[in-house]
C-alpha positions in Angstrom: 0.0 0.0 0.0 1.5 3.2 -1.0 2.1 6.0 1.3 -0.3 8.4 -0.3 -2.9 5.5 -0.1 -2.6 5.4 3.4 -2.6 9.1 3.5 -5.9 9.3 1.9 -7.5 6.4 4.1 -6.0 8.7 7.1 -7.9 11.5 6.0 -10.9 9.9 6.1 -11.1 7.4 8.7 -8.6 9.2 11.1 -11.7 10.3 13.3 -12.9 7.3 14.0 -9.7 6.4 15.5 -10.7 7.8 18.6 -10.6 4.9 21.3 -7.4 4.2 23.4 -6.1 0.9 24.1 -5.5 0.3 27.9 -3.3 -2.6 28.5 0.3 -2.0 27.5 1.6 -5.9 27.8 1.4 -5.9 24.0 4.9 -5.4 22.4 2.8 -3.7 19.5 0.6 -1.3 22.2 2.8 2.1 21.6 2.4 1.8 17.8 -1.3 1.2 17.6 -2.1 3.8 20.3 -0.3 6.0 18.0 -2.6 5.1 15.4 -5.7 5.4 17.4 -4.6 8.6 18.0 -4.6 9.6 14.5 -0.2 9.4 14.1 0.0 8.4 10.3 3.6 7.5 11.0 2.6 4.9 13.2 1.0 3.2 10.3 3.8 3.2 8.6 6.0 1.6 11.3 3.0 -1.3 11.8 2.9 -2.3 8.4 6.5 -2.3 8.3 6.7 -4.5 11.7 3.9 -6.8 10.8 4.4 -7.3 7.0 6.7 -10.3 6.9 4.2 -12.1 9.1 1.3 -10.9 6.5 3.0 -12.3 3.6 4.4 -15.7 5.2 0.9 -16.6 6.0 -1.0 -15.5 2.9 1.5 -17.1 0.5 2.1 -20.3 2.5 -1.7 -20.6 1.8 -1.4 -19.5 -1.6 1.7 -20.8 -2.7 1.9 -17.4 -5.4 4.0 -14.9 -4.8 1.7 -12.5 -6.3 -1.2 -13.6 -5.4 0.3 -13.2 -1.8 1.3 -9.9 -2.2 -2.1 -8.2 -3.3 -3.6 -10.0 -0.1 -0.8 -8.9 1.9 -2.2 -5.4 0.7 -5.7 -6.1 1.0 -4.9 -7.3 5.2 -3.8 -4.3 5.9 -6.4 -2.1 4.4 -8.8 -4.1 6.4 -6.5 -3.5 9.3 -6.9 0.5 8.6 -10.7 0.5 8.7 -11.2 -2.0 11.4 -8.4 -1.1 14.0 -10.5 0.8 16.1 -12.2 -2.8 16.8 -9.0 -3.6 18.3 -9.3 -4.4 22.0 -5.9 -5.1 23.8 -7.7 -6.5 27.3 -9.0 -9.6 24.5 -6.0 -10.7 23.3 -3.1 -9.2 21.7 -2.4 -7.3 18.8 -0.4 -10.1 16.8 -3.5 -12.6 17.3 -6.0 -10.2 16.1 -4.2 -9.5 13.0 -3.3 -13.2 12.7 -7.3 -13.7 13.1 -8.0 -10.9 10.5 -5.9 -12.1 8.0 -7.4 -15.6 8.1 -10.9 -14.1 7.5 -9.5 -12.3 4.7 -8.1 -15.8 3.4 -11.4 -17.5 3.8 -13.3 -14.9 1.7 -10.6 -14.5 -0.8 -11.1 -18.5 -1.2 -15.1 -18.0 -1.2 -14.8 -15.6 -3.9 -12.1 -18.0 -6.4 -13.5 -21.1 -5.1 -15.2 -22.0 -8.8 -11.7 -21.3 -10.5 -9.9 -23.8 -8.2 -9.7 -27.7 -8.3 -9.5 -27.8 -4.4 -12.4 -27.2 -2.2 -13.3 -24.1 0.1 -10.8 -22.8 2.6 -12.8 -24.0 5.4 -12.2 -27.6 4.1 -8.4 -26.5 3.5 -6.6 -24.7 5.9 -7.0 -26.8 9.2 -4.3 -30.0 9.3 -1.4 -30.3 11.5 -0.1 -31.0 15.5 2.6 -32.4 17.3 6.6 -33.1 16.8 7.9 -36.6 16.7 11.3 -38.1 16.5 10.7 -38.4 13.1 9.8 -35.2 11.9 11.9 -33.5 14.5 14.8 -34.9 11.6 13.2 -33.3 8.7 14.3 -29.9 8.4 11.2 -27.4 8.7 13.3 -24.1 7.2 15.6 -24.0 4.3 18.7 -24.1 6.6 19.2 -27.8 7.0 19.8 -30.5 4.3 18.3 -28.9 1.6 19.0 -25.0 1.3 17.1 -21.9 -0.2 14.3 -22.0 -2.7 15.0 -25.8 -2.9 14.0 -26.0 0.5 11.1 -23.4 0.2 9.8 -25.1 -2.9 9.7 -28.8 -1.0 8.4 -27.5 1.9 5.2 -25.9 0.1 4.9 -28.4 -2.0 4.6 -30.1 1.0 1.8 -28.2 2.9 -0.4 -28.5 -0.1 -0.7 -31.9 0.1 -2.2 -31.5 4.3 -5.2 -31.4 4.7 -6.5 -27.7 5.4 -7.0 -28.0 9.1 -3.3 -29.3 9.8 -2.3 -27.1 6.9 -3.3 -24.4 9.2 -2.1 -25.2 12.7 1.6 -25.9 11.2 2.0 -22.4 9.3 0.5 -20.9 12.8 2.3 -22.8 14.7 6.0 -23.8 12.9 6.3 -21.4 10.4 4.3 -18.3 12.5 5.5 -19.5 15.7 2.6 -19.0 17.8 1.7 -20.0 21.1 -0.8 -22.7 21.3 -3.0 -20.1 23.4 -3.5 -17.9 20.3 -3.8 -20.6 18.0 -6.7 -21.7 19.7 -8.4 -18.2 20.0 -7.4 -18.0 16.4 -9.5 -21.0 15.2 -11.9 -20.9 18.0 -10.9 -24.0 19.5 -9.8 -26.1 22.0 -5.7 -26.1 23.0 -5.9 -30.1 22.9 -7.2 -29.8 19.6 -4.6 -27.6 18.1 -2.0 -29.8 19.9 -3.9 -32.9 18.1 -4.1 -31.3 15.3 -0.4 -30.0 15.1 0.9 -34.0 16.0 -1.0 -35.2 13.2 0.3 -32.5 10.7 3.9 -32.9 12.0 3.7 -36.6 11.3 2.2 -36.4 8.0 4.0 -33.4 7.0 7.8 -35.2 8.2 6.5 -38.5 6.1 5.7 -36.6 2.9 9.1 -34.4 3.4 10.9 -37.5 3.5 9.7 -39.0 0.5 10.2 -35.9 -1.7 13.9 -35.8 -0.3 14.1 -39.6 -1.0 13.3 -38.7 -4.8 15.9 -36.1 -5.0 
């Protein structure tokens, strides 16, 4: 989103930025109070903090880089015009945006569901829980055996083949390195099911990492 954009959106929406945030345990509470408050800097520095995390999720569910970039955009226009829904005593600022993004994800699927092959996002994203020995020896980042886009490449090839539900809980969890706390208010449910969920991913997701490395 360019600067001017944001400007604009500012200029609009700026005075309906008027609530203030009251719990400062959030390591992102000083840069959205400055935003509440109508600081367009502060925008600025929370795209900028909060963009990497944007992307990795949207294109790890994509799998296109630019599909993933215009929905990185689109999050955090949504972000703009819904911040003021922001409440810090509910959780914090990371797991609503995490939350919002998703959302955005699900409708973006709604919308292109009749120009894809797979089915809805609700019957994609949620799929995988819990290390084993096994998987703890496949490398989940491009550090380890394999290195760089090689690595990227078989890892995403990889997550497309989990189902969505442990799909989900691995990006939140590996890849987004959440705390099983926010997972859960993320997806509305349980803890023991996200820790279900993110053993049965693990597994499945070390076993088909294993074979693609085999057929190297």
């Amino acid at each position: 989103m360019s600067t001017a954009g944001a400007g604009a959106i500012w200029n609009v929406a700026s005075a309906g930025f008027t609530q203030s945030i009251t719990k400062p345990l959030d390591p992102d509470y000083a840069v959205v109070e400055r935003c509440l408050s109508g600081d367009s800097a502060a925008w600025e520095d929370l795209v900028r903090l909060h963009t990497r995390r944007v992307y990795g999720l949207c294109y790890r569910f994509t799998g296109k880089d630019s599909e993933a970039q215009d929905l990185t955009q689109d999050v955090f226009l949504r972000v703009f015009r819904a911040l003021s829904s922001f409440r810090s005593t509910e959780g914090s600022f990371t797991t609503w945006l995490t939350r919002l993004t998703r959302n955005l994800l699900i409708d973006h699927y709604r919308r292109t569901r009749n120009e894809r092959v797979t089915d809805s996002i609700e019957e994609q994203l949620p799929r995988v829980e819990v290390r084993s020995e096994s998987v703890a020896a496949i490398p989940m980042r491009p550090d380890s055996a394999l290195a760089g886009r090689e690595a990227s490449a078989l890892l995403q090839t990889a997550l497309g083949k989990l189902s969505p539900e442990l799909r989900e809980t691995i990006i939140l969890r590996d890849l987004q390195e959440m705390e099983y706390r926010e997972i859960a208010e993320i997806l509305a449910i349980p803890e023991g099911t996200v820790k279900s969920r993110l053993n049965r991913g693990r597994a499945e997701l070390g076993r088909l990492l294993k074979k693609y490395r085999e057929a190297v």
